[in-house]
C-alpha positions as CSV (number, residue, x, y, z in Angstrom):
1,X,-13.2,-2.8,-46.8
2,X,-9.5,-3.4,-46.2
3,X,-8.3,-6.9,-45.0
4,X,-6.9,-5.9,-41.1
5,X,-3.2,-6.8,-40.7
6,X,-2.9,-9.9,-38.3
7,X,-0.8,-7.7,-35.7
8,X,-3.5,-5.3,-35.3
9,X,-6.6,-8.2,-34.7
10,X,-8.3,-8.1,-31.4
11,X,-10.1,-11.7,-30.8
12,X,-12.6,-12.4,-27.8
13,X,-12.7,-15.9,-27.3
14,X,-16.3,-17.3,-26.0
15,X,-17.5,-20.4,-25.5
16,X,-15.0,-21.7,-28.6
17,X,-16.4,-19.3,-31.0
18,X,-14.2,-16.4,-31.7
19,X,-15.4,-12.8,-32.1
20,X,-13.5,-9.8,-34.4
21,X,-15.2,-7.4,-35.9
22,X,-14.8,-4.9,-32.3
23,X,-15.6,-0.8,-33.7
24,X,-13.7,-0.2,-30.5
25,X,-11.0,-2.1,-28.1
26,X,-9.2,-1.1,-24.7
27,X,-7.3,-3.8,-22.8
28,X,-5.6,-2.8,-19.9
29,X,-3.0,-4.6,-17.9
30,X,-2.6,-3.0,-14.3
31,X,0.6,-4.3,-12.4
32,X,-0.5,-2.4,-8.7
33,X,-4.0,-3.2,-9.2
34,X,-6.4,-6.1,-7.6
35,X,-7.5,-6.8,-11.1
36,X,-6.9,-6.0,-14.8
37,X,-10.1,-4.9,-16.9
38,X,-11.0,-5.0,-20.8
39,X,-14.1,-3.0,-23.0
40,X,-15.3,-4.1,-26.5
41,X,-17.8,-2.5,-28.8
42,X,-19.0,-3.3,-31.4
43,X,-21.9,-1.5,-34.1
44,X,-24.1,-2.8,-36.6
45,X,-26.2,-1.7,-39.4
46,X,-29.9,-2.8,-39.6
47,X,-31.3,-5.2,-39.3
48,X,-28.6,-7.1,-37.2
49,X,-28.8,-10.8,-37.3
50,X,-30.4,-11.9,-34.4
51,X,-27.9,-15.6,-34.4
52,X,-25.0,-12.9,-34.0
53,X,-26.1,-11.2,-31.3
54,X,-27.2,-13.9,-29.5
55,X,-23.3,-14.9,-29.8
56,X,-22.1,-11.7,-28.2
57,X,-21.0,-12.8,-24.7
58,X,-23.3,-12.2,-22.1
59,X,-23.2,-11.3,-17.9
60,X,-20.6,-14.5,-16.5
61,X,-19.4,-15.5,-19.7
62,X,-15.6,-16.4,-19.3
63,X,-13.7,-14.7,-22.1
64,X,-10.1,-14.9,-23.7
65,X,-8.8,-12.1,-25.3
66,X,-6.1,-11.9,-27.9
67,X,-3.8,-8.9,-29.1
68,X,-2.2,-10.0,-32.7
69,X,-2.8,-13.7,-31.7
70,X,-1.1,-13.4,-28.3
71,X,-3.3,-14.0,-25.4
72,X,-4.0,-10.9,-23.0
73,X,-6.6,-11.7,-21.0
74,X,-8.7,-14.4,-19.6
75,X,-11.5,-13.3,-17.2
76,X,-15.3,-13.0,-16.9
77,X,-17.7,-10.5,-18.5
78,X,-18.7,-8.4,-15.7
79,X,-21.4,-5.7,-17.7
80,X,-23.2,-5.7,-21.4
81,X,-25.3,-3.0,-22.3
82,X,-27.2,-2.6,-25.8
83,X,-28.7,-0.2,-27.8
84,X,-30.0,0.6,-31.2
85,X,-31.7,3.3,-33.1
86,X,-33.5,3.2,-36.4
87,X,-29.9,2.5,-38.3
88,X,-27.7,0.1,-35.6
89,X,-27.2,-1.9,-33.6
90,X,-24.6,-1.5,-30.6
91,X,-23.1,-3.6,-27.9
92,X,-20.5,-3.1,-25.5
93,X,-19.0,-6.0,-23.3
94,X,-16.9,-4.5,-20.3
95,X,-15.2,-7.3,-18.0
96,X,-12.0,-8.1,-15.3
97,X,-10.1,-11.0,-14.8
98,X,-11.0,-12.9,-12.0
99,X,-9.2,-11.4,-9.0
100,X,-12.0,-9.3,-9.3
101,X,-13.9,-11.4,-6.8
102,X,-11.2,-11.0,-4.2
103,X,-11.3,-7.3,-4.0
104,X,-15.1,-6.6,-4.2
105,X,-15.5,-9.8,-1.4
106,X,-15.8,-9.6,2.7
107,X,-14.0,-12.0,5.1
108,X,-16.0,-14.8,6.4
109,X,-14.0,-17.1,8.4
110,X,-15.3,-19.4,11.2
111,X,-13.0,-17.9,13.6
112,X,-11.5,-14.8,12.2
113,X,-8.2,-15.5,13.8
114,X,-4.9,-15.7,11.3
115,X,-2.7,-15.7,14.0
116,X,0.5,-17.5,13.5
117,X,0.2,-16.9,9.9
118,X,2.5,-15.3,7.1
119,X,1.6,-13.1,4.4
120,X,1.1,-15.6,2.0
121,X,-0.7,-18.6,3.4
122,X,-3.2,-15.7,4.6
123,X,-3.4,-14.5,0.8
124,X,-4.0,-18.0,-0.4
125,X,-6.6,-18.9,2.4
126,X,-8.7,-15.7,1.7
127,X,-8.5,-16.0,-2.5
128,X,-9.4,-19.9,-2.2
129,X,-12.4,-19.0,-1.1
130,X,-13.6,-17.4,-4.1
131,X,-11.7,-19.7,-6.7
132,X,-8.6,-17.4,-7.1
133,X,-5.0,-17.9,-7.6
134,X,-1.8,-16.6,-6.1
135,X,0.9,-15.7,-7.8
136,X,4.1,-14.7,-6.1
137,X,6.8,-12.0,-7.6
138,X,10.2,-11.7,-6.2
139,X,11.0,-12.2,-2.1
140,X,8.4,-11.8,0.2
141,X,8.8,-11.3,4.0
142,X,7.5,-14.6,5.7
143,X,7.8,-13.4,9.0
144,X,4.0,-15.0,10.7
145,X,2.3,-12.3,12.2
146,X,1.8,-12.9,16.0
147,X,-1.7,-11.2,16.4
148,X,-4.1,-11.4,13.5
149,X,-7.8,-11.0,13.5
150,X,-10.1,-9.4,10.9
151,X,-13.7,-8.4,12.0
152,X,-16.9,-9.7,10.3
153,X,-17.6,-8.4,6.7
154,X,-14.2,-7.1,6.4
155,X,-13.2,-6.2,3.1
156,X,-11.3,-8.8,1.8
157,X,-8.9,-6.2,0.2
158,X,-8.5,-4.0,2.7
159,X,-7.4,-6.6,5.1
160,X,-4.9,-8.1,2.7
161,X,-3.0,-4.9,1.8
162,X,-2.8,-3.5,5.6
163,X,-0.9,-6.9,6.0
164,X,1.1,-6.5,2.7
165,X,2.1,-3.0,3.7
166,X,3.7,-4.2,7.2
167,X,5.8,-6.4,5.0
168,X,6.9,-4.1,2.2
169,X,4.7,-5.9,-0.4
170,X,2.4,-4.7,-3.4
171,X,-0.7,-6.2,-4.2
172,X,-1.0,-6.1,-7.8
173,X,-2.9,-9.2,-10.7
174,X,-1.8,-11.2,-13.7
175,X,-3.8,-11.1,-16.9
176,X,-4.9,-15.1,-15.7
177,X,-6.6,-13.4,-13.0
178,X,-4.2,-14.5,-10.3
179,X,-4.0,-12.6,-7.1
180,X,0.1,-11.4,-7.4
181,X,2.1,-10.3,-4.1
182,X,4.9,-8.3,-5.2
183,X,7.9,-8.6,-3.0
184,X,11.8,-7.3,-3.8
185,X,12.6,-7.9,-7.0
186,X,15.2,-7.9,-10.1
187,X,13.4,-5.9,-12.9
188,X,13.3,-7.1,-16.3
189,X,15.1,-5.6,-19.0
190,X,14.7,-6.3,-22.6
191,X,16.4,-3.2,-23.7
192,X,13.3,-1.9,-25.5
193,X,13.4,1.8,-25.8
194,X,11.1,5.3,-26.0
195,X,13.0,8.1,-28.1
196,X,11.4,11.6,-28.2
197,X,11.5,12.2,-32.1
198,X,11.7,8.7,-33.1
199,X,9.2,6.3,-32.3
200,X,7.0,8.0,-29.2
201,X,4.0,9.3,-30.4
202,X,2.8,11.1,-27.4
203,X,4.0,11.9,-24.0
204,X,3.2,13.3,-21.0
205,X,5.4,14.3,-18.1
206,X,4.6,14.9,-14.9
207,X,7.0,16.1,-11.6
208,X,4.9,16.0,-8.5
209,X,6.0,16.6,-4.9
210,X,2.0,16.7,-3.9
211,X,1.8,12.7,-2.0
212,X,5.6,13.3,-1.1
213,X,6.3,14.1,2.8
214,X,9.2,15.1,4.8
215,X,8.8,13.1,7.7
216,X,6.7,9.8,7.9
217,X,5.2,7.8,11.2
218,X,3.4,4.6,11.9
219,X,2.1,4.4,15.2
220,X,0.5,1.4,17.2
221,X,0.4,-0.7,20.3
222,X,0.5,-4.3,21.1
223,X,-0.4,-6.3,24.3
224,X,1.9,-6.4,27.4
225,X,3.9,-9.4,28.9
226,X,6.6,-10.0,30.7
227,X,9.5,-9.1,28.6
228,X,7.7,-5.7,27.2
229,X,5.0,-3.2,29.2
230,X,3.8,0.4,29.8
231,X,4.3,2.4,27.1
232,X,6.6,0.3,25.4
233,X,4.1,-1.5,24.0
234,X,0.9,1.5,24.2
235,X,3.3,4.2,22.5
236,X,5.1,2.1,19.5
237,X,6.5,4.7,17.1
238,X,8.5,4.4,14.1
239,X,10.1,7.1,11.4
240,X,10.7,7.1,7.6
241,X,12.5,10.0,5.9
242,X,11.1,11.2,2.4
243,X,12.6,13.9,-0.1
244,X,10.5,17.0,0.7
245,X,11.5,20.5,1.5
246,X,8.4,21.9,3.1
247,X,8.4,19.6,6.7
248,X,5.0,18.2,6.2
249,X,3.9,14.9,8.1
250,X,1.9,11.9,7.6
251,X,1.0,9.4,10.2
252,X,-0.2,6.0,9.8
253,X,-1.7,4.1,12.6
254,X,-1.7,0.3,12.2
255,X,-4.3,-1.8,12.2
256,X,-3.3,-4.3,14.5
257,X,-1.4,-5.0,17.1
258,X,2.3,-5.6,16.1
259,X,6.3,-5.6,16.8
260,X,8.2,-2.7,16.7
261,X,9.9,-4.1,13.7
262,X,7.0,-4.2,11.5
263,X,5.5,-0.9,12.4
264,X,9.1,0.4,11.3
265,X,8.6,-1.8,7.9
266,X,5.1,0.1,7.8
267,X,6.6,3.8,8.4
268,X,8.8,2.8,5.3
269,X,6.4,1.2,2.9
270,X,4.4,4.7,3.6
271,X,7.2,6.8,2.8
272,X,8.4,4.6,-0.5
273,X,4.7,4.9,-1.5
274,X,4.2,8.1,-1.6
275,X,8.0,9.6,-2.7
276,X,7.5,7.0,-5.8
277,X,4.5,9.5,-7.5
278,X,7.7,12.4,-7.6
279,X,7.7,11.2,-11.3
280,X,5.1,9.8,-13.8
281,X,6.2,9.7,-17.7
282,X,3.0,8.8,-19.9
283,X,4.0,7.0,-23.4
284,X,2.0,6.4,-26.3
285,X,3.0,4.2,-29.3
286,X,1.6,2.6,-32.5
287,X,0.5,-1.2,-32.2
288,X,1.0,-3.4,-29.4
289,X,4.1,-5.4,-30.5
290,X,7.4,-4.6,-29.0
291,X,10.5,-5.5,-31.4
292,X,10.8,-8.7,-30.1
293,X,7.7,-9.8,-31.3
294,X,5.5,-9.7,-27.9
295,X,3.3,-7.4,-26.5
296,X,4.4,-4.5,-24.3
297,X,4.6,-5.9,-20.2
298,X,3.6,-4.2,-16.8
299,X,6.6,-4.4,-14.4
300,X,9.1,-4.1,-17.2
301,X,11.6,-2.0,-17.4
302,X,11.7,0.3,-20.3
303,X,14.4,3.4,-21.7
304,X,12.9,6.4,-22.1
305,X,15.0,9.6,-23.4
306,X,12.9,12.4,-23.8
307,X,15.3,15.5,-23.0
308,X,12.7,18.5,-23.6
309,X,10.6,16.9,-20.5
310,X,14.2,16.5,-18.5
311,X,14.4,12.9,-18.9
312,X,17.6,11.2,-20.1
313,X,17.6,8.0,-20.4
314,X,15.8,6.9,-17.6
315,X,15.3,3.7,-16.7
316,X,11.2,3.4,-15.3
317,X,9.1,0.4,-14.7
318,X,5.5,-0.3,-16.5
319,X,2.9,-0.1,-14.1
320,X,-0.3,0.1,-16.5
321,X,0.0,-1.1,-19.8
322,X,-3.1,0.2,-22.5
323,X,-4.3,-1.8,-25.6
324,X,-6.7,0.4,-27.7
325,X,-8.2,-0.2,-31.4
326,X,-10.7,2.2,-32.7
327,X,-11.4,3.5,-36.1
328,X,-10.3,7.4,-34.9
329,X,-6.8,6.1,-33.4
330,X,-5.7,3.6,-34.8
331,X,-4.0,0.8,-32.7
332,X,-1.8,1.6,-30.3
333,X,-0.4,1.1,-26.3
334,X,-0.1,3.6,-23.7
335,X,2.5,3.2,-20.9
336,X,2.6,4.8,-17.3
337,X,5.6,4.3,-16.0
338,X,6.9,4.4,-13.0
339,X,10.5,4.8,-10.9
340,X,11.5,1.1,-10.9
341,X,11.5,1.1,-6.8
342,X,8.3,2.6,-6.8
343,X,6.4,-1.2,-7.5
344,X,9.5,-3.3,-5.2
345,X,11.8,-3.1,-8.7
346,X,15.9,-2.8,-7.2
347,X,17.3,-0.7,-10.4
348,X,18.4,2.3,-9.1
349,X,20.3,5.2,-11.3
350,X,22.2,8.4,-10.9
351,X,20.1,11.4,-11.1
352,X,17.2,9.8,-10.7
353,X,14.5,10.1,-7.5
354,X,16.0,7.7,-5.1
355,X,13.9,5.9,-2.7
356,X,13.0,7.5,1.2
357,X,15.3,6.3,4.2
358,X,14.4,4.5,7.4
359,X,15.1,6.6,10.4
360,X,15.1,4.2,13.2
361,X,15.0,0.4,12.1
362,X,14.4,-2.2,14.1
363,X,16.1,-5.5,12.5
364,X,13.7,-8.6,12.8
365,X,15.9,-11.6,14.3
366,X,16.1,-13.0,10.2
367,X,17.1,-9.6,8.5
368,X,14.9,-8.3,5.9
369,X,14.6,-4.8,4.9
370,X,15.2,-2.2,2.5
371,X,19.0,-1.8,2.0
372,X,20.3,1.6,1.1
373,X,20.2,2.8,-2.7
């Protein structure tokens, strides 16, 4: 059997022994997603020794992954499943990092009440509570939100991203299994490049106008005083622009009470989300090492010039990053990418989608907003 080369070694790390000999591997590193998620099998002939499967990791293991030596993943083993027949032996481990626990939690506060709070001491609060991290990407809107309450059993998630939304933020994860707000940002550029003819080995292009809409609206209310009543604060309305043709129109009501500001900041974050899906380029490559040594990064910014799919050159962002290994495939890393602005990135380029405008904004008393392209 030939010796494997040390780039193309996966490694699951468990409780300080490591594991290698996988049949099959798929790592995958999600930038916009609550948490990142890996899948090992592994098949042996008959009789398998019952000291190694006893090794195999089992349900609430912690795990450490490694790609050519490089660690990818730290997180718990979420599922195992066995079976065998009269010749082998299988088991498959399937697991996420840890900001797994976030997103499949409810709230449970003693009051409810996060009034007075920004965006991220709220996020910190709620992940504390089930042992999970932070992490913070770029410039995130600290404005505190005025009136804040979450009902009993609310989906931890779902709470967090309707907050995230009102200030222009993505909730993404880290492969540590760090919860990651994802503000404005500079996007990193290592210069690495996909060529059509040279080194992609698939690709897949897609040009969608299907999420996009013409004309955008978040709607809401907020209670009275004596500055503001009547339907100025019953009827709050605010307008975002997007790039299609056919007049359609979406409207968002919020989910709380807030200022005309930040429903205007929600009525954008709508229309940026849904204008960024006008382009989606799928890239498949050999191994998982870029040039420079490391492995391939979600919310990078790669080069892709594929001119029979009408892209030239275009700068996109990494928004899931693939790691597979399996004895039909090979090794290799599959890339969605993304316009940069999309996931919060600032590069923006000639001929390329640009992001929706804001019809009617209402400037905070601290500006922060989305400048023009």
């Amino acid at each position: 059997m030939p010796v494997p080369k040390p780039t193309e070694i996966a490694t699951l790390r468990v409780n300080g022994v490591d594991i290698t000999n996988w049949k099959r591997v798929l790592v995958q590193h999600r930038w916009a997603e609550a948490f990142h998620i890996f899948e090992f099998e592994t098949a042996e002939s008959m009789p398998a020794p019952l000291s190694y499967l006893a090794m195999q990791p089992n349900i609430g293991d912690m795990v450490d992954i490694y790609l050519a030596d490089i660690q990818a993943m730290h997180g718990p083993v979420t599922t195992r499943q066995s079976a065998s027949d009269a010749n082998s032996h299988g088991v498959q481990i399937i697991g996420k990092t840890l900001s797994w626990q976030m997103a499949k939690s409810s709230l449970r506060t003693q009051t409810g009440n996060y009034n007075g709070w920004d965006l991220i001491s709220i996020a910190r609060d709620i992940c504390s509570k089930v042992n999970v991290g932070v992490e913070i990407i770029g410039q995130i809107d600290t404005t505190p939100f005025a009136n804040c309450q979450h009902a009993p059993g609310e989906p931890a998630f779902d709470f967090l991203e309707h907050l995230a939304r009102e200030r222009g933020t993505i909730i993404g994860s880290n492969q540590n299994g760090d919860l990651t707000l994802i503000g404005l940002h500079n996007d990193q550029d290592d210069g690495d490049a996909f060529i059509e003819g040279e080194n992609i080995e698939r690709i897949n292009v897609i040009w969608s106008n299907e999420t996009v809409y013409a004309n955008l609206y978040a709607v809401g209310q907020r209670p009275g005083d004596d500055q503001a009543s009547g339907t100025d604060v019953s009827q709050q309305e605010a307008h975002a622009t997007g790039p299609d043709a056919h007049q359609s129109i979406l409207v968002t009501p919020q989910e709380h009470p807030d200022t005309d500001w930040e429903v205007q900041q929600r009525a954008m974050f709508e229309a940026r989300w849904h204008a960024g899906t006008q382009l989606t380029v799928t890239v498949q490559v050999q191994g998982w090492l870029r040039k420079n040594g490391d492995l391939w990064r979600i919310g990078h910014l790669y080069w892709v010039n594929a001119p029979t799919h009408m892209i030239r050159n275009f700068g996109l962002k990494a928004k899931t990053v693939t790691f597979e290994q399996s004895e039909e495939t090979g090794t290799t890393t599959t890339l969605e990418l993304v316009l940069p602005w999309f996931l919060n990135g600032l590069f923006f380029q000639p001929g390329v989608p640009g992001q929706p405008s804001a019809s009617t904004l209402i400037a905070p008393s601290t500006p922060f907003g989305f400048g023009s392209n």
